[in-house]
C-alpha positions as CSV (number, residue, x, y, z in Angstrom):
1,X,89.7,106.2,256.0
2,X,92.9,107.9,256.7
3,X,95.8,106.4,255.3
4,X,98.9,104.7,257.0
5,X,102.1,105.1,255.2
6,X,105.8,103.5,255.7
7,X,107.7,106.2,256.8
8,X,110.8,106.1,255.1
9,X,109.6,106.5,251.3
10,X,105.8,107.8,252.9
11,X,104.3,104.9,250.3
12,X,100.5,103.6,251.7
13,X,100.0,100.8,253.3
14,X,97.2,100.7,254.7
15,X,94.3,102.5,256.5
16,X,91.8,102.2,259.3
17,X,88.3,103.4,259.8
18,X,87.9,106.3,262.2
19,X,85.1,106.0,264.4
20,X,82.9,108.5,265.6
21,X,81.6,109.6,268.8
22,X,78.0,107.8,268.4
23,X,80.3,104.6,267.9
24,X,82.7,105.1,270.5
25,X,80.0,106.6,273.1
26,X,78.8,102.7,272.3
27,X,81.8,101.1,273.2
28,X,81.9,102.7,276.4
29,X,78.5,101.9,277.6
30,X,79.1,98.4,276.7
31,X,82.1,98.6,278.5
32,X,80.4,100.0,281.7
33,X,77.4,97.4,281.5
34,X,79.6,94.5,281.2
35,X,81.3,95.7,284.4
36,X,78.2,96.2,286.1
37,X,76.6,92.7,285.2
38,X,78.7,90.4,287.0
39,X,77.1,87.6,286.0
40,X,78.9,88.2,282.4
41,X,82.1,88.5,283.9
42,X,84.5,86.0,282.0
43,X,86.4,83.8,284.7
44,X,89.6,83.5,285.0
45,X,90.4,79.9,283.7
46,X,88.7,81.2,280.1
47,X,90.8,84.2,279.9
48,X,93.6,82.7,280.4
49,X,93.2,80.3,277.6
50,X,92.0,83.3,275.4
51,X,95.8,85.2,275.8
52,X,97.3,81.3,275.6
53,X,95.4,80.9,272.2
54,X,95.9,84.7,271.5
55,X,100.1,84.2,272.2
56,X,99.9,81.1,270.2
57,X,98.8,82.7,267.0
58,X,101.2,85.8,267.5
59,X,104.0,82.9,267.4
60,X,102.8,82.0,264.4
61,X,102.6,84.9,262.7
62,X,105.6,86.0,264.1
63,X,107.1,87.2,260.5
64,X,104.3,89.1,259.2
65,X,103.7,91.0,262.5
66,X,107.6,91.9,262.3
67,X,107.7,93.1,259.1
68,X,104.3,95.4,260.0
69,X,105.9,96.9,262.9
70,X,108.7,97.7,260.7
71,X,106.6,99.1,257.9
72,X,104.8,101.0,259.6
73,X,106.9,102.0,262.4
74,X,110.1,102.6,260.5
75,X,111.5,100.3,263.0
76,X,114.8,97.5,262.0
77,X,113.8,94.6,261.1
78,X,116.5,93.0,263.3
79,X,114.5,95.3,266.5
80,X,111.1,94.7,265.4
81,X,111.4,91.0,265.5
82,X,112.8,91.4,269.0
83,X,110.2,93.3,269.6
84,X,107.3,90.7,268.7
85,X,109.2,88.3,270.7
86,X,108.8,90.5,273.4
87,X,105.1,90.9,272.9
88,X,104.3,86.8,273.2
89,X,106.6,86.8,276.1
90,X,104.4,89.7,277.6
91,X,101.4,87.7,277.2
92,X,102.8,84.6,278.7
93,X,103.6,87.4,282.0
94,X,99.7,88.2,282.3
95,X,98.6,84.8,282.3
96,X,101.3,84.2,285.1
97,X,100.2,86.9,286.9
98,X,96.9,86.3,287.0
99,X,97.9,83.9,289.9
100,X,99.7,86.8,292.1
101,X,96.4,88.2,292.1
102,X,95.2,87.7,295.2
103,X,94.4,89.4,298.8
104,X,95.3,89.0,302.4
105,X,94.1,87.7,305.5
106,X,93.5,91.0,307.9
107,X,94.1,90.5,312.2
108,X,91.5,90.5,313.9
109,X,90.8,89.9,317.8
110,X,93.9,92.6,318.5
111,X,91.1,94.7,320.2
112,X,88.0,93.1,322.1
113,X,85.6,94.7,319.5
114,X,86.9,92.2,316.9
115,X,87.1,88.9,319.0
116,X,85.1,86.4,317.0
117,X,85.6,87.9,313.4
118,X,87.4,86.7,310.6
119,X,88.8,89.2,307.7
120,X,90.3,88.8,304.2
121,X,90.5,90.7,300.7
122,X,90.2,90.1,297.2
123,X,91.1,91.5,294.0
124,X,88.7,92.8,291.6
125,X,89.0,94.2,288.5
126,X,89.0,97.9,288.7
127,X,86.1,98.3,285.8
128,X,86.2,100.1,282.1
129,X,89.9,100.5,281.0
130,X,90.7,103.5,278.1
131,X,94.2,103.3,276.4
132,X,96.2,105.6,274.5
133,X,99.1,104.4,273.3
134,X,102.7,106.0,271.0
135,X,103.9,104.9,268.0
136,X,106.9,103.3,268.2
137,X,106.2,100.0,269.9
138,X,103.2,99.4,267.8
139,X,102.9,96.1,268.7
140,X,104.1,95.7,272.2
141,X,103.0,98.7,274.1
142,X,99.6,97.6,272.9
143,X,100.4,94.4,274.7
144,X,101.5,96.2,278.0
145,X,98.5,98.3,278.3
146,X,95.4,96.0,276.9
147,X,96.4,92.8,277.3
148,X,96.5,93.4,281.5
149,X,93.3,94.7,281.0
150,X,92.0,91.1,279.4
151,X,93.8,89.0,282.1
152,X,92.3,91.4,285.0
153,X,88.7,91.0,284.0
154,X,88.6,94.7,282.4
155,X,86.9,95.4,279.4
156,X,89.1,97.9,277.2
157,X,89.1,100.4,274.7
158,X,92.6,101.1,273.3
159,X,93.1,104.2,271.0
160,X,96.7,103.5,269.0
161,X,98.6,106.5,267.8
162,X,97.5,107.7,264.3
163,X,101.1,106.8,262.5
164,X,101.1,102.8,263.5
165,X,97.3,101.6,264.0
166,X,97.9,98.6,262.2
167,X,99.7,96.3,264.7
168,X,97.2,97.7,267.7
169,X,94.0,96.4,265.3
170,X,95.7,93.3,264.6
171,X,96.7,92.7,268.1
172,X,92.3,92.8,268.7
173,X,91.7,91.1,265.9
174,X,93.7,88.4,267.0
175,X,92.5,88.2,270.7
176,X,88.7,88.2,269.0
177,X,90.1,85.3,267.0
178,X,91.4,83.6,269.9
179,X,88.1,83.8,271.6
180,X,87.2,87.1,273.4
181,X,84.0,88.3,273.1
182,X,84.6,91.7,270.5
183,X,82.7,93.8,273.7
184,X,85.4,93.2,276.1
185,X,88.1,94.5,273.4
186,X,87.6,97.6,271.0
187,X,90.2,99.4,269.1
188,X,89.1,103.2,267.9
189,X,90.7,105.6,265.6
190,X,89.2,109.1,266.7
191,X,90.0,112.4,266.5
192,X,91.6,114.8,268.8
193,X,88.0,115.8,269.9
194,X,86.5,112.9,270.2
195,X,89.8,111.1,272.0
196,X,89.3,113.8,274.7
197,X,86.0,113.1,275.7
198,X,86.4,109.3,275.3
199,X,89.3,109.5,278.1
200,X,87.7,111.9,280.4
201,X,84.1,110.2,280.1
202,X,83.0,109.5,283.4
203,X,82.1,105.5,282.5
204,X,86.3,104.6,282.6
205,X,87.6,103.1,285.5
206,X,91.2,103.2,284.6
207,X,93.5,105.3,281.8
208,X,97.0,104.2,281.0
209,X,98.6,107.1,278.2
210,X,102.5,106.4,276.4
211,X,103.2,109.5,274.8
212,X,103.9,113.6,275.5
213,X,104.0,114.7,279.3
214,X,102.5,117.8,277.4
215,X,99.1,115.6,276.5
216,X,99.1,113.1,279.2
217,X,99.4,115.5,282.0
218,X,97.0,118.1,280.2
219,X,94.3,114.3,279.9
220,X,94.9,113.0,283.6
221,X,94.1,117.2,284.7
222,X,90.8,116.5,282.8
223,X,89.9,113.4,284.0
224,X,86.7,112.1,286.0
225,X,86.8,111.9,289.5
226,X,87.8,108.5,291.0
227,X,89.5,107.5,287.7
228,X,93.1,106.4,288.1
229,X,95.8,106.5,285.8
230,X,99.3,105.5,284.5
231,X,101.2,108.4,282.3
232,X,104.3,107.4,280.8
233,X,106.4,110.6,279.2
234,X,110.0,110.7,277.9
235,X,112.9,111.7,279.3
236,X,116.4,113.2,278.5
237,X,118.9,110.0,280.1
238,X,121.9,110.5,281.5
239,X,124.9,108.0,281.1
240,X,128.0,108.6,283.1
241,X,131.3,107.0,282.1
242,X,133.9,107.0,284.7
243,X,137.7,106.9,284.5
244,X,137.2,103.0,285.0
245,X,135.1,101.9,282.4
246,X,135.7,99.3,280.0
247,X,135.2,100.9,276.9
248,X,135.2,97.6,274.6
249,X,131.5,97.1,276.3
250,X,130.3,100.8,277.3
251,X,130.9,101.9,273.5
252,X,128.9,99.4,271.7
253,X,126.4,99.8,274.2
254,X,125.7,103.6,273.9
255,X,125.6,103.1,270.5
256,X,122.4,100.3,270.9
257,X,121.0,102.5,273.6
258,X,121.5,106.0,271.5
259,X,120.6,105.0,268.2
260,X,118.0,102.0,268.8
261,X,115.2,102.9,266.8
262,X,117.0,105.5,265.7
263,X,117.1,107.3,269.4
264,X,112.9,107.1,268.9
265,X,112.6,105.6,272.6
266,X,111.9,107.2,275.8
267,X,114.8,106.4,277.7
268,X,117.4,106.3,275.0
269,X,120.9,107.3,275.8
270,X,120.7,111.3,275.5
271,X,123.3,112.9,277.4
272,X,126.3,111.1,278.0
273,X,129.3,112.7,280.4
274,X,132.2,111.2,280.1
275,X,135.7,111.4,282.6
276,X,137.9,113.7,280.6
277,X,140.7,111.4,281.2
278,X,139.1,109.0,278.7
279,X,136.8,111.3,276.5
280,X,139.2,111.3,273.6
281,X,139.6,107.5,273.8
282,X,135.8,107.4,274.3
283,X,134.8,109.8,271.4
284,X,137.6,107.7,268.8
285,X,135.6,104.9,269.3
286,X,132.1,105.8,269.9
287,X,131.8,107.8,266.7
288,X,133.8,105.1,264.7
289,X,130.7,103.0,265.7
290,X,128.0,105.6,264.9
291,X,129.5,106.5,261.6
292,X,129.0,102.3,260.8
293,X,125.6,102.2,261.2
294,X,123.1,102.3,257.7
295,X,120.4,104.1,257.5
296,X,117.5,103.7,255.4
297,X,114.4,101.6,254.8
298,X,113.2,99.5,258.2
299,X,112.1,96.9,256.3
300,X,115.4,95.6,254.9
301,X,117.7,93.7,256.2
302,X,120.4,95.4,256.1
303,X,119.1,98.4,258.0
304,X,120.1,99.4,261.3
305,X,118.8,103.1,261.7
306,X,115.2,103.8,260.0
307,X,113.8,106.4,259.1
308,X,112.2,109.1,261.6
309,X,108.2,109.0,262.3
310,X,107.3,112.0,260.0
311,X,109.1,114.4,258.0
312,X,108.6,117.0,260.5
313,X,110.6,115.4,263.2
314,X,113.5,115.3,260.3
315,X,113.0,119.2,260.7
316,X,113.0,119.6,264.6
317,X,115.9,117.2,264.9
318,X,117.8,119.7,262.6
319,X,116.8,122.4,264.1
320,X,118.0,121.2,267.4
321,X,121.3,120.4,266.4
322,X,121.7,123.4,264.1
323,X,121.2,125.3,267.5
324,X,123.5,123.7,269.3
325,X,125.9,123.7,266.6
326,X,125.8,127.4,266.5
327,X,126.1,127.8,270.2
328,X,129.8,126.0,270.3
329,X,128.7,122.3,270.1
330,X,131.1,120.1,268.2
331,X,129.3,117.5,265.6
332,X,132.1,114.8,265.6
333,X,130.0,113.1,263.1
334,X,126.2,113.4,261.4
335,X,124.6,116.9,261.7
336,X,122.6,116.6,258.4
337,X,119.6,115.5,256.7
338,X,120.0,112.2,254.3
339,X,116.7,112.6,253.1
340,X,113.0,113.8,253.5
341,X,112.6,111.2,256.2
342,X,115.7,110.2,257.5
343,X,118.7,112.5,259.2
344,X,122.3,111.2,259.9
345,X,122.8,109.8,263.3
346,X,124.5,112.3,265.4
347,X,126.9,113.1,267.9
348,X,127.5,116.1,269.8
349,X,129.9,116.9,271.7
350,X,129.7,119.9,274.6
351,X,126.6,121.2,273.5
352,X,125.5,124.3,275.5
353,X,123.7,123.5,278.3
354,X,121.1,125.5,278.0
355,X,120.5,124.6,274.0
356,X,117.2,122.7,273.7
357,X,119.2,119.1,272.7
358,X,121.0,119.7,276.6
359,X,117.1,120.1,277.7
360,X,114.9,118.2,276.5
361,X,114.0,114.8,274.5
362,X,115.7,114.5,271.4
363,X,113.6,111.3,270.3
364,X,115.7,111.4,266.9
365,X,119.1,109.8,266.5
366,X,121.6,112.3,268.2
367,X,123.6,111.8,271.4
368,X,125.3,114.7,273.0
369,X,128.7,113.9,275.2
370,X,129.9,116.1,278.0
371,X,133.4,116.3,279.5
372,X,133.8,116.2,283.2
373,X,136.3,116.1,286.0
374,X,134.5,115.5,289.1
375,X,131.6,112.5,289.8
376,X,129.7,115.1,292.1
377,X,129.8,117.7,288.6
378,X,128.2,114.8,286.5
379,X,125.7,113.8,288.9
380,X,124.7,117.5,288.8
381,X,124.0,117.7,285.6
382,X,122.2,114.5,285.5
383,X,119.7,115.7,287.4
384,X,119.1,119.2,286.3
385,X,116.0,118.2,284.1
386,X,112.1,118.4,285.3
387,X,112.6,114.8,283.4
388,X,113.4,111.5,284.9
389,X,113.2,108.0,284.2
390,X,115.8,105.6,283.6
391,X,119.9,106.2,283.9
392,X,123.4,104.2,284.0
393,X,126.8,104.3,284.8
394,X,129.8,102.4,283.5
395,X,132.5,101.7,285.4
396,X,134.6,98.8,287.0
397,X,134.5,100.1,290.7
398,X,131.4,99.8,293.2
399,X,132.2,103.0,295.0
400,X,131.3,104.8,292.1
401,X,128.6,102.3,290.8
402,X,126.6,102.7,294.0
403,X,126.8,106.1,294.2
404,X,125.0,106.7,291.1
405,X,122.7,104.6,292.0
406,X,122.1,106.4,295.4
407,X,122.2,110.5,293.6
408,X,121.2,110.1,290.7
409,X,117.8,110.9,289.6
410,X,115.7,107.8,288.4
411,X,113.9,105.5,288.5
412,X,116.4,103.1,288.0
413,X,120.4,102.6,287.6
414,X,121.9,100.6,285.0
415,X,125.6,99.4,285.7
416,X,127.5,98.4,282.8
417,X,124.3,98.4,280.6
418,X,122.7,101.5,278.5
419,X,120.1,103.2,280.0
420,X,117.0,101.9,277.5
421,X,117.7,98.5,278.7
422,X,113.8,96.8,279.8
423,X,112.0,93.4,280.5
424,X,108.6,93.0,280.8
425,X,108.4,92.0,283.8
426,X,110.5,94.7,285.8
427,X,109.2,98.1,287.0
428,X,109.3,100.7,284.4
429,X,108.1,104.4,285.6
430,X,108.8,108.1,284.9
431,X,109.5,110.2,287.7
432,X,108.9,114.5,288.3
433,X,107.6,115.0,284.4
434,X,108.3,111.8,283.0
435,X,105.4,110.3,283.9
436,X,103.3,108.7,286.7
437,X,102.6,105.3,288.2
438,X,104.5,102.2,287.6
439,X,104.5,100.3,284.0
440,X,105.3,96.5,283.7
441,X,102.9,93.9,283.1
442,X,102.8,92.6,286.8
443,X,102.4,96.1,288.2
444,X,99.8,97.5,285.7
445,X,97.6,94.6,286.6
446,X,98.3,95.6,289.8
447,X,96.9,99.0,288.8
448,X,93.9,97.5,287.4
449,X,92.6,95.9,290.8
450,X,91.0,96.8,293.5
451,X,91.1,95.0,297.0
452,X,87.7,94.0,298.2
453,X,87.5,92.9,302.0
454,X,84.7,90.8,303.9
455,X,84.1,90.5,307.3
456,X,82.5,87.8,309.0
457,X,81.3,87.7,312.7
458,X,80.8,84.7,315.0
459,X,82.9,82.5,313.1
């Protein structure tokens, strides 16, 4: 059983079993019969009790499964609390949605070939759900992708990523324990392999990946025909600050939105240009804030950075920044390794753009500012990735406000907020590279329905 190790001093644990294919190719072909046999559908009434009982229990438990996503994710306490809370709330979303659910009445009699019929749809679910999920949500981006799946009617097979399993198998342990059948819910640990043929098998219905655009769009090439997905990459985001903006809130902000998680999200604030009428205002205060923040173990108190996923991340963080470093950029504060597991949050300022921290995701704790002059130059540069997903601006003006909102590359704007702000509910999708489809409870379950129609004649 491979082991499962807190991140920051790499002590075990934990482990889970890895499964092989024999036991997977079972899941799946339980997974396609139940879908088949409609008579062992569960209805709708008794799945939403299951994710009531299931949400219930999380409440309860709310501590321990806080202090798990932090051990094992290296993520704050203070975050990883938020972060269950989020999860509950998530499952108290699918239940509600589970009543939006529903089809239309189609016209008929507009032509004389459909006088006398009567036409409406349905929603269905779409059949045998495979996820892959990233590490650092554990908990909750388990929640976003499986528990949809329960509230649809899909039976699921989640794969979590090999550095946080734990909170994914307690998440199914807990839904078993709060009444679904173990068939309709199966968490795996597999190898590369054996993950590959699981989400190209031609049994799934429906794949929903959080990780590398490198591995979700090499999958979703590979997949079956007829099989839809959702792919949800990274991407570099771009904050502008304008002349206007009131530093007092865009400052703290940043520093939530750069170094949350210790910049290990996919829309944390990367590249930040800043009006060079403010920049050395801006820079003052923004690095006096980052130089505040402690670093160390996730699971104490105290802690407001952790440490980074694996020790090799440490490495290609530094590199990045060494790079950039030696192409001009100016480290107004970090720039070094604290440890094995844990580097110095960082800022840059006027890193080349073409140095690899300028192009692509950092997903360490490093934020690189750029001066500018002109809003049409920032904007530019904003969207001069293959990457896009979510941005912001701060300012006090509208002008300005809604003309980011109009150029700039995303999938959505921010005003006055960082650009890794998210609810559950709201539409959360990656654009060009960054991924495909829409995320957000309501619209994967969307995702995971089909509309049915049925035509009657001589009514």
């Amino acid at each position: 059983m491979p082991e499962v190790v807190n991140p920051f001093d790499l002590s075990v644990i934990g482990n889970v079993p890895v499964d092989d294919w024999s036991t997977v190719d079972g899941y799946l072909q339980t997974a396609s019969d139940l879908y088949r046999d409609r008579s062992r559908w569960l209805p709708a009434h008794e799945r939403a009790d299951i994710l009531k009982r299931a949400a219930k229990i999380m409440e309860e438990r709310k501590d321990h499964l806080a202090f798990q996503i932090a051990n094992e994710g290296g993520k704050p306490l203070i975050d990883a609390r938020v972060e269950v809370d989020r999860a509950i709330n998530g499952m108290e979303i699918a239940i509600h949605e589970m009543a939006a659910l529903r089809g239309t009445e189609i016209p008929m009699g507009l032509t004389a070939s459909s006088v006398g019929k009567l036409a409406f749809t349905t929603r269905e679910p779409i059949g045998p759900v495979v996820a892959v999920s990233a590490f650092n949500h554990p908990l909750n981006l388990i929640v976003h992708q499986v528990a949809p799946a329960v509230a649809t009617g899909c039976p699921v097979i989640v794969k979590p990523a090999g550095d946080t399993p734990l909170s994914c198998f307690e998440f199914v342990s807990i839904l078993h324990e709060a009444g679904l059948p173990p068939e309709w819910c199966r968490a795996t640990m597999v190898g590369r392999d054996e993950a590959e043929k699981l989400v190209t098998d031609r049994r799934v219905a429906f794949f929903t990946f959080i990780g590398s655009g490198k591995v979700g769009w090499m999958l979703r090439s590979k997949l079956a025909p007829g099989v839809r997905c959702a792919l949800e990459h990274g991407g570099v985001a771009p904050v502008i600050v304008d002349a206007t903006a009131d530093l007092d809130l865009a400052v703290p902000s940043m520093v939530k939105g750069g170094f949350y998680h210790s910049g290990q999200v996919c829309v944390s604030v990367q590249r930040a240009f800043v009006h060079s009428s403010i920049i050395g205002d801006f820079v003052d205060a923004f690095t006096a804030k980052v130089k505040q923040l402690t670093v160390g173990n996730a699971i104490h108190e105290d802690v407001e950075a952790g440490p980074l996923i694996r020790p090799d991340e440490v490495d290609r963080v530094a590199a990045w920044v060494d790079e950039a470093r030696d192409g001009g950029a100016q480290i107004l504060c970090g720039g070094e390794r604290l440890g094995e597991t844990t580097y110095a949050p960082t800022v840059l300022l006027n890193p080349p753009a073409d140095a690899t921290i300028s192009q692509q995701e950092v997903f360490g704790p490093a934020v690189c500012l750029y001066s500018y002059d002109d809003m049409d130059t920032a904007i530019a540069q904003a969207n001069s990735l293959d990457v896009s997903f979510q941005a912001a601006i701060f300012t006090q003006e509208l002008a300005p406000a809604m003309k980011a909102y109009r150029e700039v590359n995303a999938s959505a704007v921010m005003v006055n907020d960082h650009s890794a702000f998210r609810v559950d509910w709201m539409p959360f999708a990656g654009q060009k590279h960054s991924g495909h489809g829409v995320g957000g409870i309501p619209f994967t379950m969307h995702e995971m329905t089909q509309e049915k129609m049925v035509v009657f004649n001589g009514v």
